[in-house]
C-alpha positions in Angstrom: -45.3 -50.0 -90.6 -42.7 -52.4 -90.1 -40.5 -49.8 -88.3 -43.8 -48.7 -86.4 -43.6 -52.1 -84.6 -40.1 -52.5 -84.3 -40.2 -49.4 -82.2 -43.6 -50.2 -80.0 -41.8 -53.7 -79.6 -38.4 -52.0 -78.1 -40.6 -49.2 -76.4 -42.7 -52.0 -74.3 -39.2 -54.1 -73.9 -37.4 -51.5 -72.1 -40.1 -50.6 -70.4 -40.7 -53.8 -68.8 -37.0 -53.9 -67.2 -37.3 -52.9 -64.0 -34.4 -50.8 -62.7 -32.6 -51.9 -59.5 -32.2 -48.3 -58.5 -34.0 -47.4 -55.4 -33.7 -51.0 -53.9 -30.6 -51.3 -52.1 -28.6 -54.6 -52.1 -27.9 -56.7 -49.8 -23.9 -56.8 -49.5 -23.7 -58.0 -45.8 -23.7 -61.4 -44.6 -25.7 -62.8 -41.3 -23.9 -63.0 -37.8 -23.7 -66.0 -35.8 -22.1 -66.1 -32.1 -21.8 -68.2 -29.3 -19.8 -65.6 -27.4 -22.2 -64.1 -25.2 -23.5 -65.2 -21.7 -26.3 -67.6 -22.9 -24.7 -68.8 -25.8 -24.2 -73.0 -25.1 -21.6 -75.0 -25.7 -18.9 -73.0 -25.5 -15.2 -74.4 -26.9 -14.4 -77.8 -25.1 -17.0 -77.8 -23.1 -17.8 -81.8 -22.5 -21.0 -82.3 -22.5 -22.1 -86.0 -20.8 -24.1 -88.7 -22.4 -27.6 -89.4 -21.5 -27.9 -85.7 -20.2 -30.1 -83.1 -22.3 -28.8 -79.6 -23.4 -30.5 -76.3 -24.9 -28.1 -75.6 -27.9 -28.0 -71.7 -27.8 -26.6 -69.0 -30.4 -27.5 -65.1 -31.5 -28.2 -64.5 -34.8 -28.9 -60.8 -36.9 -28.8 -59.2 -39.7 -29.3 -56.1 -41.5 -32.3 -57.0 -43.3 -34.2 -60.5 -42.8 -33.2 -63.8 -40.9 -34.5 -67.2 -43.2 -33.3 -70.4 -41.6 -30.7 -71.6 -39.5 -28.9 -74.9 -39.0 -27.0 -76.9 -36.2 -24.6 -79.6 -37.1 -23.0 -82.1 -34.4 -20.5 -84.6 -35.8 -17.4 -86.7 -35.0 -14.1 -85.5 -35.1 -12.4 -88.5 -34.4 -10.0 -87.9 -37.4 -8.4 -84.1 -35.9 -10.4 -82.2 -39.0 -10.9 -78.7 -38.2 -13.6 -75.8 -39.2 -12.1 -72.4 -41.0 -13.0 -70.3 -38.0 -12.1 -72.0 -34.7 -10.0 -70.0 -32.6 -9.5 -71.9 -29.8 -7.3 -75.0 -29.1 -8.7 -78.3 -27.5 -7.0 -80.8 -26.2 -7.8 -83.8 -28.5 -8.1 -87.7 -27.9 -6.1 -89.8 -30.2 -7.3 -90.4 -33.8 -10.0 -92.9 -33.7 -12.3 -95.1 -35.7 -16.1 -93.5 -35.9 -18.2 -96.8 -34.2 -21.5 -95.5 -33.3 -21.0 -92.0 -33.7 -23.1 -89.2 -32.7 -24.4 -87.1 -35.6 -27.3 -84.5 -35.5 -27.8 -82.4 -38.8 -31.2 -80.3 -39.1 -32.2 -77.4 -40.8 -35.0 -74.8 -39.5 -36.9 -72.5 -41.7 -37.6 -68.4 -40.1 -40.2 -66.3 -40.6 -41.6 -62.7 -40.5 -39.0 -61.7 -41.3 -36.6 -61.1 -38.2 -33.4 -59.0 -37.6 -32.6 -60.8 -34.8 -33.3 -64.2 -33.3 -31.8 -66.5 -30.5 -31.1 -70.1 -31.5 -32.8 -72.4 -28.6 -32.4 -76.4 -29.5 -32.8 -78.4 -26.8 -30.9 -81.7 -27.7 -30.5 -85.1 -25.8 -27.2 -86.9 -26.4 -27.9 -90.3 -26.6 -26.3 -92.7 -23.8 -25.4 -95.3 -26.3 -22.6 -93.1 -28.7 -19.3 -93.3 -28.8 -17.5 -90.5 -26.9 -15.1 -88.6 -27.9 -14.1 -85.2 -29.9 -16.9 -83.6 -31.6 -17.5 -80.6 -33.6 -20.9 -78.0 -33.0 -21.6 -76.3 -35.5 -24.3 -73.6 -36.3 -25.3 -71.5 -39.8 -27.0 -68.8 -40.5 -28.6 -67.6 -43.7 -30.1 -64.4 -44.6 -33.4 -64.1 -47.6 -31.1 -62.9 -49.2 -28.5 -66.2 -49.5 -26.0 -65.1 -47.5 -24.7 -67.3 -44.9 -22.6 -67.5 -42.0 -21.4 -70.5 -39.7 -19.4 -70.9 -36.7 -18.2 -74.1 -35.3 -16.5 -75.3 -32.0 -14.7 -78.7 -30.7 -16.8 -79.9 -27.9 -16.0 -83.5 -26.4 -19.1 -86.0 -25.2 -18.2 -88.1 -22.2 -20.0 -90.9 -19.8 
């Protein structure tokens, strides 16, 4: 009897695994790009204070878009982002006094391939100019993620 059970016990354990065969993984991460016609700001752009911008950046992936994200902080200490490719003339190092810094997060749905990042962002008239870093990410439902980031400068 014991052995009766032991066996129905195993029998409904395995049973309940599921198998992962027949549902592909998800090896591929998101793209993100501001390298296209639309996409906004491009690498040292200077972008003025007081003045309003639409942030803009293509997105896609192979299975489902989940949220996005668009960063904007100081760089007044030369830091730099693993991916920038291109140079910008920088101000000398600085002390942050009123810096500007814009951090949000946006949640997708339905469960797009593609998607075009629109953000229309005011910079404030009252910040402290200077070198500043844009930067946008990308995640997929399935975790993966993918940024890219640029040196933009805000002027009077």
């Amino acid at each position: 009897m014991k052995n009766v059970i032991y066996i129905l016990f195993l029998t409904l354990v395995l049973g309940a695994c599921s198998s992962d065969e027949g549902i592909a993984k998800d090896e591929e991460k998101p793209t993100i790009t501001i390298n296209y016609t639309n996409g906004f700001p491009k690498a040292c752009a200077q972008l003025e204070r007081g003045k309003t911008y639409i942030f803009k950046a293509q997105t896609t992936d192979n299975q489902a878009l989940a949220s996005y994200s668009l960063d904007i902080h100081h760089n007044f200490d030369h830091h730099t982002h693993d991916d920038q490719d291109v140079v910008c003339t920088l101000d000398p190092k600085k002390s942050a006094i009123d810096p500007f810094i814009f951090m949000e997060n946006y949640q997708l749905e339905g469960g797009l391939t593609t998607f075009e990042i629109n953000i229309e962002l005011s910079i404030p008239d009252d910040i402290d100019t200077g070198d500043y870093h844009c930067s946008y990410a990308v995640t997929d439902q399935t975790g993966w993620q993918s940024r890219t980031s640029i040196d933009i400068k805000i002027v009077e």
